[in-house]
C-alpha positions as a LaTeX table, in Angstrom:
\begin{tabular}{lrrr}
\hline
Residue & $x$ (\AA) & $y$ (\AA) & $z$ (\AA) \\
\hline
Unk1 & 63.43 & 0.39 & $-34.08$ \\
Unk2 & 61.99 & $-1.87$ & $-37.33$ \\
Unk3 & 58.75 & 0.27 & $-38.71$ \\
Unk4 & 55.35 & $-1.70$ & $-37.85$ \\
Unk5 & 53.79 & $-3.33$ & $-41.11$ \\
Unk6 & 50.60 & $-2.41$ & $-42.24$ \\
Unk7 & 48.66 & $-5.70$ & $-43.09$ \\
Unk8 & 45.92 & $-6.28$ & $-45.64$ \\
Unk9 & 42.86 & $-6.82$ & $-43.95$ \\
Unk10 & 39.15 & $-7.43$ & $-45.46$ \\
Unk11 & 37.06 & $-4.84$ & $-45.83$ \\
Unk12 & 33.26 & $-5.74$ & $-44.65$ \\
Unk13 & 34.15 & $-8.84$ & $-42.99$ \\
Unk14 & 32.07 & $-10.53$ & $-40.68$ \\
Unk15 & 33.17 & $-12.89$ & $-38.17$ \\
Unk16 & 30.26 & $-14.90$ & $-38.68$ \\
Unk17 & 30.35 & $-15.29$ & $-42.41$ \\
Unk18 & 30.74 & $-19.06$ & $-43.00$ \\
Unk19 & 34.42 & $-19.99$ & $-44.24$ \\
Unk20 & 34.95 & $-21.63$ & $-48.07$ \\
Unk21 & 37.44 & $-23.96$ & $-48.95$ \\
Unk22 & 39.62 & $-22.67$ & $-52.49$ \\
Unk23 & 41.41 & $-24.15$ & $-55.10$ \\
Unk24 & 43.75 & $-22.05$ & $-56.76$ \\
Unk25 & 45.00 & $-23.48$ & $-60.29$ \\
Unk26 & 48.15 & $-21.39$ & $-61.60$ \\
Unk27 & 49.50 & $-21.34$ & $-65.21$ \\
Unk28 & 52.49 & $-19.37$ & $-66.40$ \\
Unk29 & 50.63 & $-16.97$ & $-67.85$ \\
Unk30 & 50.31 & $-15.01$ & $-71.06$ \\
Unk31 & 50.55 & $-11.34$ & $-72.97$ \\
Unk32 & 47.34 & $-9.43$ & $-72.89$ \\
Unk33 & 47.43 & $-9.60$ & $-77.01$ \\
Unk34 & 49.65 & $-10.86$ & $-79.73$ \\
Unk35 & 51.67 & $-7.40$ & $-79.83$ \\
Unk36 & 55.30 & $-6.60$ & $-79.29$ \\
Unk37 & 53.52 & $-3.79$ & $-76.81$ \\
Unk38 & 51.60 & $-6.18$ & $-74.98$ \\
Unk39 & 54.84 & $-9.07$ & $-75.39$ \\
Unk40 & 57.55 & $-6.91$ & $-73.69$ \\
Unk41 & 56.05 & $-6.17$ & $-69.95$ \\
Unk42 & 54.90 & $-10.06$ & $-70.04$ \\
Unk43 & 58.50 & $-10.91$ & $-71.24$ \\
Unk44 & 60.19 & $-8.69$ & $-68.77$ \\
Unk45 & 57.96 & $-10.36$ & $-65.64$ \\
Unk46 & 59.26 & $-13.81$ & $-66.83$ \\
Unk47 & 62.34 & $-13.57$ & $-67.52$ \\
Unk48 & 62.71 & $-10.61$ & $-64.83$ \\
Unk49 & 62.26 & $-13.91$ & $-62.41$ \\
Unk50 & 65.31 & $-15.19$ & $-60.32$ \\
Unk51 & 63.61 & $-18.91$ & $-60.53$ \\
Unk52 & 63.93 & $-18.64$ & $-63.88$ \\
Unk53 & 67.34 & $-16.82$ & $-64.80$ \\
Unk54 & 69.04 & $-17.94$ & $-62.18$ \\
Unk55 & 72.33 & $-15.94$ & $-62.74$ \\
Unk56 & 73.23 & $-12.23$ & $-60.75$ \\
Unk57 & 70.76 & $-9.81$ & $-60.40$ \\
Unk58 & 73.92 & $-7.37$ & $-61.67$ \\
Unk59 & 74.77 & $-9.45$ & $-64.72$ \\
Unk60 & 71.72 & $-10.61$ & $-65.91$ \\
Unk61 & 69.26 & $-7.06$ & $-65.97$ \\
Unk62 & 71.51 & $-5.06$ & $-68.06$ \\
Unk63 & 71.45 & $-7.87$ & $-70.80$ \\
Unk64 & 67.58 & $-8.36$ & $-70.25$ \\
Unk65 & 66.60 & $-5.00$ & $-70.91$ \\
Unk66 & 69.47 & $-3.36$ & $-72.70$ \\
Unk67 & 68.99 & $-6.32$ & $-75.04$ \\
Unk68 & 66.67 & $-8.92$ & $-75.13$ \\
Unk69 & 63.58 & $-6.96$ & $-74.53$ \\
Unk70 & 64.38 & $-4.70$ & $-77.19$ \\
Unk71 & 64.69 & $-7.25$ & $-79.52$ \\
Unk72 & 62.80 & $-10.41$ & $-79.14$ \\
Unk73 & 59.12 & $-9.03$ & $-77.97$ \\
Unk74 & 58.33 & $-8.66$ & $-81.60$ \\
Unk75 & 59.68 & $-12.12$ & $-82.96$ \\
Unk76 & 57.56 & $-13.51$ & $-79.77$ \\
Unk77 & 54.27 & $-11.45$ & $-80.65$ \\
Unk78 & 54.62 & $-12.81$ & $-84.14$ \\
Unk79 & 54.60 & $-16.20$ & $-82.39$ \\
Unk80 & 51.40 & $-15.59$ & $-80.74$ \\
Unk81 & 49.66 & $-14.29$ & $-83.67$ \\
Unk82 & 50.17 & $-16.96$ & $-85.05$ \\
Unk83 & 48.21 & $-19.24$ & $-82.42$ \\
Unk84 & 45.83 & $-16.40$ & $-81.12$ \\
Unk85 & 42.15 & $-17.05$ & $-81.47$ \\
Unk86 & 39.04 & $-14.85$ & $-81.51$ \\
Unk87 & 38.66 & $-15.60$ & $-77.54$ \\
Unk88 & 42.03 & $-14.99$ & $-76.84$ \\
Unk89 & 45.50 & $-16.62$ & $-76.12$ \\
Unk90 & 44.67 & $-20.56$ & $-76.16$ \\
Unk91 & 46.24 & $-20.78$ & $-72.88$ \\
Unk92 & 44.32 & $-18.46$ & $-71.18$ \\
Unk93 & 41.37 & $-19.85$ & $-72.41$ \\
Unk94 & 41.81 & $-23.16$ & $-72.16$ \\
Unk95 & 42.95 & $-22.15$ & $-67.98$ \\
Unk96 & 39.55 & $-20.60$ & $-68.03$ \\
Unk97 & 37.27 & $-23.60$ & $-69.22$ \\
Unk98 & 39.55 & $-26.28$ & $-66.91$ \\
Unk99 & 38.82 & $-23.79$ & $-63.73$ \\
Unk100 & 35.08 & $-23.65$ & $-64.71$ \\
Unk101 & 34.93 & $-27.33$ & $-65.56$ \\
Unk102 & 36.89 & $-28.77$ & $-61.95$ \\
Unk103 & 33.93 & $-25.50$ & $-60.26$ \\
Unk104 & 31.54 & $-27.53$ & $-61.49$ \\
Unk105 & 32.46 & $-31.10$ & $-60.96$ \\
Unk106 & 33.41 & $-30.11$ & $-57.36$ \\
Unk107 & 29.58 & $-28.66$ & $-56.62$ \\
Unk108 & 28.39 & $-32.06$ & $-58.21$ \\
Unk109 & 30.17 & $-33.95$ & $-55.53$ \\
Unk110 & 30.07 & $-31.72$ & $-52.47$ \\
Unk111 & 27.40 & $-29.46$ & $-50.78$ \\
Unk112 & 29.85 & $-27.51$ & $-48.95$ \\
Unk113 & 31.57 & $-23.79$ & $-50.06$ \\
Unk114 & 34.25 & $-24.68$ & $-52.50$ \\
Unk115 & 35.59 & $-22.19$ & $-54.93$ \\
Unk116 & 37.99 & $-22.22$ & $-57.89$ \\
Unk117 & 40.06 & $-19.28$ & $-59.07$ \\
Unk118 & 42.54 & $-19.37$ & $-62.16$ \\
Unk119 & 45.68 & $-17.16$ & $-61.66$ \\
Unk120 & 48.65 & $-16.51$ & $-63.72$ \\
Unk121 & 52.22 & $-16.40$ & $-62.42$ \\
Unk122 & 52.95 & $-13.84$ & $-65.41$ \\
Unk123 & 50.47 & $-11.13$ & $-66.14$ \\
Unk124 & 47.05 & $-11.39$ & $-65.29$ \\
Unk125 & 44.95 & $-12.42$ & $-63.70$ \\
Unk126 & 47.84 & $-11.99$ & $-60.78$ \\
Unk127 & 48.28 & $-14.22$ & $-58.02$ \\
Unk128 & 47.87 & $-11.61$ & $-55.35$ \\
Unk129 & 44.63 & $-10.29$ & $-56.61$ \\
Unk130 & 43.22 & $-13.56$ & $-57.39$ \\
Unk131 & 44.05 & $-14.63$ & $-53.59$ \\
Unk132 & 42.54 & $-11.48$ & $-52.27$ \\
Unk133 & 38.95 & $-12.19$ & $-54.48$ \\
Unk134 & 39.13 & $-15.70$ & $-52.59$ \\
Unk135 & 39.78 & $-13.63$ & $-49.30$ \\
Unk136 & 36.28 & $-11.81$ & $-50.16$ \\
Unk137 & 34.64 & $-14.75$ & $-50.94$ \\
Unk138 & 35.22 & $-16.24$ & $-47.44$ \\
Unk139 & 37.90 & $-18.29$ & $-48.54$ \\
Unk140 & 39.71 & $-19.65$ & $-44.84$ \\
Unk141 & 41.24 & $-22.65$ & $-46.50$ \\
Unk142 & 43.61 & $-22.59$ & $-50.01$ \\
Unk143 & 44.86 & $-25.70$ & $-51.71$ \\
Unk144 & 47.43 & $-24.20$ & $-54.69$ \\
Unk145 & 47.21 & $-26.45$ & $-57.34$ \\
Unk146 & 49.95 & $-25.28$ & $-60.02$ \\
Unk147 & 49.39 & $-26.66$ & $-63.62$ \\
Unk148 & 52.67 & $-28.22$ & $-63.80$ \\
Unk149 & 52.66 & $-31.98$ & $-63.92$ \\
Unk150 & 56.60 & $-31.90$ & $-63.49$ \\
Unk151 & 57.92 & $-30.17$ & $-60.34$ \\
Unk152 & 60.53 & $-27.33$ & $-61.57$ \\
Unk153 & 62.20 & $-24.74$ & $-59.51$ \\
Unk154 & 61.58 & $-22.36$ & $-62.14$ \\
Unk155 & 58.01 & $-23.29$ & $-62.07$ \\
Unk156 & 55.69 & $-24.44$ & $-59.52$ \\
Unk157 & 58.97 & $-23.20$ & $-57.10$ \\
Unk158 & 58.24 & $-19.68$ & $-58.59$ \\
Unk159 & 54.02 & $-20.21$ & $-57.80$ \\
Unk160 & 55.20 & $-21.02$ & $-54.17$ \\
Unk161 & 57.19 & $-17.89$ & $-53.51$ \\
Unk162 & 53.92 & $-15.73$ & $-55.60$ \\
Unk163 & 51.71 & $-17.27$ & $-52.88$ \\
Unk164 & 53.95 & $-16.90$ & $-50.10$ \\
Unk165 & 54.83 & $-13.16$ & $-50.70$ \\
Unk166 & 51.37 & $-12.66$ & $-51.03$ \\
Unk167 & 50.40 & $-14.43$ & $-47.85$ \\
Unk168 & 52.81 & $-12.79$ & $-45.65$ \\
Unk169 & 51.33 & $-9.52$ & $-46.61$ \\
Unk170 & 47.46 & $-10.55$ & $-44.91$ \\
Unk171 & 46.14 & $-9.99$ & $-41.68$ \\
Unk172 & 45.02 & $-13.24$ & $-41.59$ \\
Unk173 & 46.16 & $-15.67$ & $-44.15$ \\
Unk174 & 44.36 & $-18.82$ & $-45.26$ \\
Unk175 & 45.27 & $-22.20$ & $-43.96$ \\
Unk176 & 47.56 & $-23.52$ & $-47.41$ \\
Unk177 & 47.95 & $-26.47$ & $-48.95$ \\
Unk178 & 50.58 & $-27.02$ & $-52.08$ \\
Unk179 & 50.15 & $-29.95$ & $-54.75$ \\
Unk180 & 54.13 & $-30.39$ & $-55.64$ \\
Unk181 & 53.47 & $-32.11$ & $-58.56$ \\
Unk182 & 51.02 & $-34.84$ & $-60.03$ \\
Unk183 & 54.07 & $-36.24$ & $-63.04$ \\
Unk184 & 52.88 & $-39.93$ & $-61.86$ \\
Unk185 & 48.95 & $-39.57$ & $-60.93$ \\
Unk186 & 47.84 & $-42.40$ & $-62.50$ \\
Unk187 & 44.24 & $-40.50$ & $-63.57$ \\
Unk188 & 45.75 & $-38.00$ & $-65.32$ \\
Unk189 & 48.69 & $-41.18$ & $-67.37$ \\
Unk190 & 45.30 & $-42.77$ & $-68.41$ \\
Unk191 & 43.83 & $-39.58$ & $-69.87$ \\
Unk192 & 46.90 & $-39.19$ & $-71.59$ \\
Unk193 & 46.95 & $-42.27$ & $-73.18$ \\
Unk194 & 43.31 & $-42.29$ & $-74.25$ \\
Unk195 & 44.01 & $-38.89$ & $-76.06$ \\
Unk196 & 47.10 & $-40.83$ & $-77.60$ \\
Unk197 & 44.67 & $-43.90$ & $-78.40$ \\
Unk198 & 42.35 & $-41.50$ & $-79.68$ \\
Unk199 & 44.68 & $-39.88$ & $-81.95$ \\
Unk200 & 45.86 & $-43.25$ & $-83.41$ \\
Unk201 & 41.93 & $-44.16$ & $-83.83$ \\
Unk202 & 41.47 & $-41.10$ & $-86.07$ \\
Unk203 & 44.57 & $-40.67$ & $-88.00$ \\
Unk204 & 46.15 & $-44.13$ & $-87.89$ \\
Unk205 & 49.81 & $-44.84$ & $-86.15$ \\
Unk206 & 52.93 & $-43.20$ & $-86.79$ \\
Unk207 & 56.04 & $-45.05$ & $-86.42$ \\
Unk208 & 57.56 & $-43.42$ & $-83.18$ \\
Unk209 & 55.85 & $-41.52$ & $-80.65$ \\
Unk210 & 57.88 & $-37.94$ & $-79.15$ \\
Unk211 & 57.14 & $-37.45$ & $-76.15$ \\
Unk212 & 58.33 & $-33.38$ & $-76.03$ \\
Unk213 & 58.71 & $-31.69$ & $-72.41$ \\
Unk214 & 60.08 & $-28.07$ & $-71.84$ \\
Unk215 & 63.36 & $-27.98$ & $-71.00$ \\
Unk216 & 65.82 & $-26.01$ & $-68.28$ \\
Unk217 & 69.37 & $-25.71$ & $-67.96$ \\
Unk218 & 70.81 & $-28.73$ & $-67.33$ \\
Unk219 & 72.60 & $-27.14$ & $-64.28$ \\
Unk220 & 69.26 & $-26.49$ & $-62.72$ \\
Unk221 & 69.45 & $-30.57$ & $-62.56$ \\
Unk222 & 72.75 & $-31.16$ & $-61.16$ \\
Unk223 & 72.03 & $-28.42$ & $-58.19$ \\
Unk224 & 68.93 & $-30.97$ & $-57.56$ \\
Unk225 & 65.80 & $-30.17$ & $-59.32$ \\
Unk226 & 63.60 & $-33.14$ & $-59.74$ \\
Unk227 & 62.18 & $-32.04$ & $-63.24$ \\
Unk228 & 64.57 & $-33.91$ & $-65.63$ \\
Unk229 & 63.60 & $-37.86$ & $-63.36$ \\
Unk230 & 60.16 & $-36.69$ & $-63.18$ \\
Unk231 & 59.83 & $-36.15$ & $-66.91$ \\
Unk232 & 61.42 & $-39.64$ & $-67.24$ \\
Unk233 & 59.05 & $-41.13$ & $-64.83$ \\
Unk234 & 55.75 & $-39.35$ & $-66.58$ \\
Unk235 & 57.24 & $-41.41$ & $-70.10$ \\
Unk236 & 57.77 & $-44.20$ & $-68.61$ \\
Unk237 & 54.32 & $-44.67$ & $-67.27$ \\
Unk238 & 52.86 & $-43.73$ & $-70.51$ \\
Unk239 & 54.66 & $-46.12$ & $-72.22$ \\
Unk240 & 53.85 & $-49.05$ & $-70.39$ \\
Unk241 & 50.25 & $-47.69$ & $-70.53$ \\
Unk242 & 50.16 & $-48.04$ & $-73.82$ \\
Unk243 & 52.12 & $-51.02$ & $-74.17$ \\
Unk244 & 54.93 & $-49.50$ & $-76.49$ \\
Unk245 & 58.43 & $-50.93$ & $-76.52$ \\
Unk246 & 61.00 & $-48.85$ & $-75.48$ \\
Unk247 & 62.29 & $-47.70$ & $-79.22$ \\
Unk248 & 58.74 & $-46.81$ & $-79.72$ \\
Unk249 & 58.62 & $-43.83$ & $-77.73$ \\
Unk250 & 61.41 & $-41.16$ & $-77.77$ \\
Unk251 & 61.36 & $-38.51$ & $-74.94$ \\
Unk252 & 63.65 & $-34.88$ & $-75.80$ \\
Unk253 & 63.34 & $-31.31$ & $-74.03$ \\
Unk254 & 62.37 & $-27.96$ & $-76.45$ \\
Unk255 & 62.46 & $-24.34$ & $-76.04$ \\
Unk256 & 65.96 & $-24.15$ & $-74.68$ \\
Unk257 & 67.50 & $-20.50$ & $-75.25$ \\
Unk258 & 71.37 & $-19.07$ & $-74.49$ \\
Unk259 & 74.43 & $-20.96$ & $-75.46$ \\
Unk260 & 74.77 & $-22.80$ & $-71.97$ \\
Unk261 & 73.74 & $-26.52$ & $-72.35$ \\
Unk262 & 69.99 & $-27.29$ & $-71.52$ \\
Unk263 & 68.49 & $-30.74$ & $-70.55$ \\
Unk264 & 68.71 & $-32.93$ & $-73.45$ \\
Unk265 & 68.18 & $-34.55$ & $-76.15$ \\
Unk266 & 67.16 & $-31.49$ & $-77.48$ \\
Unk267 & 63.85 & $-31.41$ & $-79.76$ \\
Unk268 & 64.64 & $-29.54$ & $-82.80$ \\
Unk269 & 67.62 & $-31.86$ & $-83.36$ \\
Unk270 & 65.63 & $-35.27$ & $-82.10$ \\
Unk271 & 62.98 & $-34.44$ & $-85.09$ \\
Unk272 & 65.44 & $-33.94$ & $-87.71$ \\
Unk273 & 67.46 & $-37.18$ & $-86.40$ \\
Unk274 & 64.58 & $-39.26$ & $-86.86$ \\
Unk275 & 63.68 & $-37.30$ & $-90.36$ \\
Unk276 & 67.19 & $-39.04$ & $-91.25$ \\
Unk277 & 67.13 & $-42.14$ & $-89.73$ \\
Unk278 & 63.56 & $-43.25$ & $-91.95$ \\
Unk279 & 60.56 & $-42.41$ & $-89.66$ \\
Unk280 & 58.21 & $-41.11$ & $-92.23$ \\
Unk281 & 55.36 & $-40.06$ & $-89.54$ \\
Unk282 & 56.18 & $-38.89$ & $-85.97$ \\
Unk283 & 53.51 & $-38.47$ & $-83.40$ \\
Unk284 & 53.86 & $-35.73$ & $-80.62$ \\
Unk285 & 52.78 & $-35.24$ & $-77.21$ \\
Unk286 & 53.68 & $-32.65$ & $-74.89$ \\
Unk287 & 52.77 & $-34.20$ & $-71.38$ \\
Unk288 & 54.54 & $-31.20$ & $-69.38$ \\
Unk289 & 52.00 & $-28.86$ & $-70.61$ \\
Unk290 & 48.38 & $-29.48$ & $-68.74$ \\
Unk291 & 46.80 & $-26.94$ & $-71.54$ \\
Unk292 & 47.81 & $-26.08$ & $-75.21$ \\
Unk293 & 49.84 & $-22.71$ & $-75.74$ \\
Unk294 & 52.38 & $-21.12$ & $-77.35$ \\
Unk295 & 55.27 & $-23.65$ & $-76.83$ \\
Unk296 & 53.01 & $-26.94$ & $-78.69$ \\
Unk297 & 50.92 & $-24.79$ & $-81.01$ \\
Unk298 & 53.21 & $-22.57$ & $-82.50$ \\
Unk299 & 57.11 & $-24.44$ & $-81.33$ \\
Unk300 & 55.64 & $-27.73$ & $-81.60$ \\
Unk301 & 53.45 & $-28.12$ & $-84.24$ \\
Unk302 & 54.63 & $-25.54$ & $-86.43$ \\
Unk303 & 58.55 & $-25.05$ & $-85.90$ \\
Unk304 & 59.43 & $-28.60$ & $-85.17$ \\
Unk305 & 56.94 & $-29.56$ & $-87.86$ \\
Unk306 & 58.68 & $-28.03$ & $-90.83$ \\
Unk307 & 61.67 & $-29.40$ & $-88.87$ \\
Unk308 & 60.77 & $-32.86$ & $-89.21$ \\
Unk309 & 59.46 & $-32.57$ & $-93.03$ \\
Unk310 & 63.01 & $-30.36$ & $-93.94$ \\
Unk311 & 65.34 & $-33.25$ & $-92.93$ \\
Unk312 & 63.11 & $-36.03$ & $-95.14$ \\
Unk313 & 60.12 & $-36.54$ & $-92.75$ \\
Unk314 & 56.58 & $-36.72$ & $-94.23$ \\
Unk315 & 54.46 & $-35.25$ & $-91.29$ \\
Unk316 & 54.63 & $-34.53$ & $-87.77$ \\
Unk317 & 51.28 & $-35.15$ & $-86.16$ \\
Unk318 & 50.49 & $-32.93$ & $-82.63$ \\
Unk319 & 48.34 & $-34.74$ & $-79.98$ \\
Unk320 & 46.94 & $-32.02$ & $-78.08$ \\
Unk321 & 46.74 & $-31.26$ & $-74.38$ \\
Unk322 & 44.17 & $-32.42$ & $-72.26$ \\
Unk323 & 43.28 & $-29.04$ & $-72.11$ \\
Unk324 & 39.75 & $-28.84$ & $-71.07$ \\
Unk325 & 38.79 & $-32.58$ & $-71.75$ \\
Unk326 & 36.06 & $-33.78$ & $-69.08$ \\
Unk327 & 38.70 & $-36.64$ & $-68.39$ \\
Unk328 & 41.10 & $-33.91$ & $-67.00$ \\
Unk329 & 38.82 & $-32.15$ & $-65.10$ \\
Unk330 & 38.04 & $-35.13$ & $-63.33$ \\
Unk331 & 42.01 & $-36.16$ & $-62.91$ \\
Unk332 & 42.74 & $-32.86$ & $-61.40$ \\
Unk333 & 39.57 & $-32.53$ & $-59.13$ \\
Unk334 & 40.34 & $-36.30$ & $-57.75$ \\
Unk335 & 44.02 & $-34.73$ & $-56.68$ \\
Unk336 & 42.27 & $-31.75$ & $-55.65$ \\
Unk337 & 39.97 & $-33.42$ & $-53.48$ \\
Unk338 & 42.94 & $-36.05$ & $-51.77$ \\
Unk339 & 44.61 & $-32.95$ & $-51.07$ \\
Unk340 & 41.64 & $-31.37$ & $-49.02$ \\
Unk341 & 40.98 & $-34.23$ & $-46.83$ \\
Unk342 & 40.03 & $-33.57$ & $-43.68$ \\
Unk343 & 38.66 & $-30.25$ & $-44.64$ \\
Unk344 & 35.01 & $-29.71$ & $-43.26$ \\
Unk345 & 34.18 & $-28.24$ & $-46.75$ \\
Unk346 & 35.03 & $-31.59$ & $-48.40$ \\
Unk347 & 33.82 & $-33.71$ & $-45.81$ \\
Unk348 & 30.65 & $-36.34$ & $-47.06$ \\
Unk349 & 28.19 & $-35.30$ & $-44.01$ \\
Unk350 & 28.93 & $-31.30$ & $-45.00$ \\
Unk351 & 25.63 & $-29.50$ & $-43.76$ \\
Unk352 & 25.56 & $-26.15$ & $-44.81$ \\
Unk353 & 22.68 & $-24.72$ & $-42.69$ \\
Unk354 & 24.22 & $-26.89$ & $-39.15$ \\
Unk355 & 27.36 & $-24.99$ & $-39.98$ \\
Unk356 & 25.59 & $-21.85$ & $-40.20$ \\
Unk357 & 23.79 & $-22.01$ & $-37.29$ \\
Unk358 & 26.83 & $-23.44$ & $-35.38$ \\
Unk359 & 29.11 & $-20.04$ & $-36.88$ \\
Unk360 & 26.05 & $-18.16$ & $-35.96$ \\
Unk361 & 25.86 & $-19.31$ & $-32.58$ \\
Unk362 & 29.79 & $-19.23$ & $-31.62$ \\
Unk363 & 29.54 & $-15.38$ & $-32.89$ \\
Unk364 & 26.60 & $-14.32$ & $-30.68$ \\
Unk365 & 28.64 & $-15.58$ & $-27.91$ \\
Unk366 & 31.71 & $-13.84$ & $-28.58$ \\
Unk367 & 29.94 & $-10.52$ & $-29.22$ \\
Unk368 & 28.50 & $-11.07$ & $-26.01$ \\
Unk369 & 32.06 & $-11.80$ & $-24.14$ \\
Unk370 & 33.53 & $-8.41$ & $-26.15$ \\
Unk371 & 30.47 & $-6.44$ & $-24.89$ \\
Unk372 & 30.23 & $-7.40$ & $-21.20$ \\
\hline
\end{tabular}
């Protein structure tokens, strides 16, 4: 006989406490501090993750922690010091400030309950307990909105089965909608391209503009993972937003690792390449990354940097992420909000107190049916 499951229920819930809509934003995540200490749990999460190392279970542990988590968690928390900041790990932060940025644009547009919780897929905060605090704050209706332009298996695919272990554990889970990916929402192209106009404003024009995404094992693409067309398809669009020709804009995946062949052309050697082939000053975007973090700060604009100025270049120039920008938050609460259609929360005639009294009154009459 299969043993009964005990699921999570809500402690002090009321049946007539009026239901929220939520919109849960989820990042990779990031070590608690810039220590090999804080590094190697972090590390072993990540690249603990089946959507991410997608070999055997029995091949692939013995090698992460009989080597690589011995050995690179204090080459990465060198990294991170390197980028870390007196309010923490830039992408945390920068997660933070977008969350309480799209909170507040959303209560500028709607009356009704709508809440906004930041969770990481790695480390904290954790996608289960952020989920549960929604739960407690009346939460009956979840859009996940993963901060990955570009769908990825080893991505937003790893978000989805975070949120769906973590629903199948509740008594009664929320009502769930999933944002794939945005790679081609025009809002967010044009607030890319301003940042790149902005750049060019400032600091003048280099002659080529990188476009950098992160890159996955090229593998990944061939068993059918959209990422590699969607990256194409995010450059494209940019381009013709800015009305560059197509030698003006180079597109090239970083932060491959192993000795199996990753999507490509790869970064490191696109940067030297172009060192070599004349381009004195390169411009670089990273437009698979919705905040700044360890891969541009540190990878991009450091590594690749002294890259590019090694092989002949004269500077590499970073364009940062939209990050926090009030352009941003309004892209991603637009999305947010086409997603939630149809949702009373959401809805233009939204009247808190008639749905109060309505709740109230269905309650009183179910009490009354239980009682009699």
């Amino acid at each position: 006989m299969q043993a009964s499951t005990n699921y999570t229920g809500l402690a002090g819930y009321r049946h007539d406490s009026l239901p929220a809509a939520g919109v849960l934003l989820v990042n990779l995540g990031t070590p608690e501090a810039p220590t090999a200490k804080a590094v190697r749990p972090y590390l072993a999460e990540f690249l603990g993750d089946p959507r991410v190392i997608e070999y055997p279970r029995w091949l692939w542990m013995p090698i992460l922690h009989g080597v690589i988590l011995r050995v690179r968690p204090p080459r990465s928390a060198e990294a991170y010091a390197k980028i870390w900041t007196e309010q923490g790990s830039p992408l945390r932060v920068f997660s933070e400030s977008l969350a309480t940025g799209m909170q507040a644009e959303l209560g500028r547009r709607h009356r009704g309950p709508i809440r906004v919780a930041l969770a990481m897929r790695y480390g904290q905060p954790s996608v289960a307990d952020t989920i549960a605090q929604l739960q407690r704050e009346g939460v009956r209706r979840l859009l996940v909105l993963p901060l990955y332009p570009q769908y990825s298996a080893t991505s937003t695919g790893s978000v989805l089965d975070a949120v769906a272990d973590t629903l199948k554990t509740l008594r009664w889970p929320p009502e769930l909608r999933i944002v794939n990916d945005y790679h081609a929402e025009a809002a967010v192209i044009d607030a890319l391209a301003a940042s790149v106009r902005a750049h060019w404003d400032a600091h003048g024009r280099g002659d080529k503009l990188l476009l950098s995404f992160h890159g996955i094992p090229e593998r990944y693409f061939h068993a059918g993972d959209p990422y590699f067309c969607q990256c194409q398809a995010t450059a494209r669009l940019l381009r013709e937003r800015l009305g560059m020709g197509e030698d003006e804009l180079v597109v090239s995946f970083q932060s491959r690792v192993g000795r199996e062949r990753w999507l490509h052309p790869y970064t490191d050697e696109t940067v030297r390449q172009l060192a070599t082939d004349g381009v004195r000053k390169l411009d670089v975007l990273c437009p698979g990354f919705a905040v700044d973090c360890l891969e541009t700060l540190e990878e991009m604009a450091m590594q690749n940097r002294d890259f590019f100025v090694e092989a002949g270049g004269e500077t590499l120039r970073y364009i940062p992420a939209l990050n926090d920008q009030p352009a941003h938050i309004r892209a991603l609460t637009d999305l947010a909000l086409r997603h939630m259609q149809g949702w009373p929360e959401v809805a233009d005639d939204y009247d808190p107190a008639r749905a109060t009294a309505t709740l109230a009154d269905a309650h009183r009459r179910a009490s009354a049916l239980r009682e009699s």
